[in-house]
N, C-alpha and C positions, 0 to 999 in steps of 0.2 A: 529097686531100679535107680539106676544114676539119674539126679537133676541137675544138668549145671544151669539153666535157665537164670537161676538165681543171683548166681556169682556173674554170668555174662550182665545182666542185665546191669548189675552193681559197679560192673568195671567200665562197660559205658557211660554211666553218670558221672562216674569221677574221677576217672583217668583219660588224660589227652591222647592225640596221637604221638607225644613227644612219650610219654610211659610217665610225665609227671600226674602225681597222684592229689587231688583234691584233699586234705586229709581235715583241715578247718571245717570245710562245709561237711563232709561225711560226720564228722565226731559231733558237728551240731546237728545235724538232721536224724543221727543217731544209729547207735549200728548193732541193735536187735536183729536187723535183716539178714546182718552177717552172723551173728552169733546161735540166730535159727537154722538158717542153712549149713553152718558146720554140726551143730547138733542133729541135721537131720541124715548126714551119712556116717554118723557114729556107729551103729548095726550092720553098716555095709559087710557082708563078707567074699572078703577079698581072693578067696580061693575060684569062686564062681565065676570074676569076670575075664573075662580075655585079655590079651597083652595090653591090647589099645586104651582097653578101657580103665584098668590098672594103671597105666602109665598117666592118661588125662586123671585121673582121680588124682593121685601123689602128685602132681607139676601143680594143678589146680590146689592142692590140700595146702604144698607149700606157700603158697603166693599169697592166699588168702589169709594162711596163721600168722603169716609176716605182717601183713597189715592190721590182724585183729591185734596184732603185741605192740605194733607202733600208734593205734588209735588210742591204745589204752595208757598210753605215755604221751600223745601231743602236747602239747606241740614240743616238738625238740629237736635240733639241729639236725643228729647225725645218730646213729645207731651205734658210731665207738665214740666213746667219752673225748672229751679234747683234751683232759690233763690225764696220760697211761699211767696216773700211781694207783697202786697194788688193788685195792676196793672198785676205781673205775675201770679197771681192765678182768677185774672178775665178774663187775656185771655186766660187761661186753661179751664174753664168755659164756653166761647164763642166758642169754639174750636167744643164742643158740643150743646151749646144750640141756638147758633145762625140761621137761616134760610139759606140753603145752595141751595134750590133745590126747584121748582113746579114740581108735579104731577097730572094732570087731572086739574089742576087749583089749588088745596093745595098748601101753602108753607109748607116746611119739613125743619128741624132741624135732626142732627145725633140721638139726644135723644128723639125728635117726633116718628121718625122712629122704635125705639126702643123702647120706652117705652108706645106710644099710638096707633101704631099698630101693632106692632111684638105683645109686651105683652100679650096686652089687649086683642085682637082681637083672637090671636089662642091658648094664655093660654098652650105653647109648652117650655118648660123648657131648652130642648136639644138647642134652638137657641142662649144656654150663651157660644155655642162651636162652634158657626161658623160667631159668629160675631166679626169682628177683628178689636181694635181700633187704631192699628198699634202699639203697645205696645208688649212687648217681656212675658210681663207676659200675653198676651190675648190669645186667644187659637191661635192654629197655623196656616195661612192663608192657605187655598186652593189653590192647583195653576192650582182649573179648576174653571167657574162657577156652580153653583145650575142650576140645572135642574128639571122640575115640573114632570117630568115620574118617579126622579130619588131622588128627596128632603128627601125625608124619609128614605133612606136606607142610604143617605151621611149624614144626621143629626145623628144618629146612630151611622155611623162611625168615625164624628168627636168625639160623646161623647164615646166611646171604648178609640180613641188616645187621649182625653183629660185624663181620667181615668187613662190610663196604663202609662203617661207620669210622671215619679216620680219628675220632675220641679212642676210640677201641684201638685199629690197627691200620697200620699204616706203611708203605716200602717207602725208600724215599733210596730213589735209584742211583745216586749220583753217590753217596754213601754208600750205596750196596748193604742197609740195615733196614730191619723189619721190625718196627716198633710194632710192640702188643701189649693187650689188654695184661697184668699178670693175672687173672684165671687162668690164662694161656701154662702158664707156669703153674702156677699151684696146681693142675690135675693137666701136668702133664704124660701121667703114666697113662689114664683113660684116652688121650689124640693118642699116644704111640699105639694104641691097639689098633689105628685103624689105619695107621700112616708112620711113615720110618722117620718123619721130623717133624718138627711143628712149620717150618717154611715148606714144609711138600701139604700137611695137614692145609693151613692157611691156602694153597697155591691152586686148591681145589673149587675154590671162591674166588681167588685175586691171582688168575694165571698168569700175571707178568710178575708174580715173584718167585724168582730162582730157589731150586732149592738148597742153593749155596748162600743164600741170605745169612746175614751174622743179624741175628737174634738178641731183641733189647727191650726191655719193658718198664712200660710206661709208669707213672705215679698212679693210686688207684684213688677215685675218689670216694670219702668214706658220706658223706655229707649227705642227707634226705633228700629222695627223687619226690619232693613237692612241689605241688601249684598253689602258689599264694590267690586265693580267690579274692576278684575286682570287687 
């Protein structure tokens, strides 16, 4: 049986409502708590549960092995190196693509997780707002976990506060352009499955944007969504 009890309880300790994450205090009060709880849905088999429940599992598995791989390197700026030569831009690389975690017996990768079952599997667009790479330009972390009663109505609401969040995106009418997040860009094939442009996709959240807007995208920040603890 799924327990997110563990992880919710963990992301209110030490995540704000801003989505900045405590990672100082956590890494010193120590993070067995986290490293139990992913070990304890190691056996899950994943054939058995329902969409919903499938779906909070993987958002929640993401978010969580993000933070277990950033605890386990704090303190550190940003999750991509600040000089791109050759060595720091393949361990920004591995950061994602490396093997982090079994599931049911799978080895997983943050980008597996992402890209060969979030994706592929439930074809849900909304999950580019609740998946957090620990980055300050990624959407803004939760500080409760996904729940399968409750998944749809918090995916929803993460893509409202990604939408209304003018860091993220923004019309600016006199111009007639619609600054965005670039996730917007980067998985822009997953919005067109649900919308013929990304200003009609956006427009579904921010009605006063045309869907003749001319389309511009913002610089992304790479830099740690942390809370320096008083």
């Amino acid at each position: 049986m799924l327990n997110f009890t563990p992880w919710d309880s963990m992301l209110q300790a030490y995540v704000n409502d801003q989505g900045q994450v405590d990672y100082g205090r956590w890494q010193q009060e120590g993070t067995q708590p986290l490293n139990d709880w992913l070990n304890s849905l190691r056996p899950v088999a994943r054939a058995e549960l329902t969409p919903e429940e499938h779906l909070a599992l993987l958002i929640n598995l993401y978010n969580a092995l993000t933070i277990q791989q950033v605890l386990a390197r704090y303190p550190m700026a940003s999750i991509r190196p600040q000089i791109l030569g050759l060595p720091n831009w393949l361990a920004f690389l591995r950061f994602f693509s490396r093997p982090v975690y079994t599931l049911g017996g799978e080895s997983l990768s943050l980008n597996k997780i992402e890209h060969q079952q979030l994706r592929r599997r439930f074809q849900e667009p909304r999950i580019h707002f609740a998946l957090v790479c620990a980055a300050v330009g990624c959407p803004i972390l939760r500080n409760e976990a996904y729940l399968p009663d409750i998944v749809e109505a918090q995916l929803d609401t993460d893509a409202q506060r990604f939408m209304n969040n003018p860091e993220k995106v923004r019309y600016e009418a006199e111009m007639g352009a619609l600054y965005c997040s670039p996730i917007l860009k980067w998985y822009e094939k997953d919005f067109l499955q649900v919308a013929p442009s990304i200003p009609a996709y956006v427009g579904q959240y921010l009605p006063t944007v045309p869907k003749t807007a001319e389309v511009r995208y913002l610089p992304y920040d790479w830099s740690l969504n942390q809370r320096i603890s008083s």
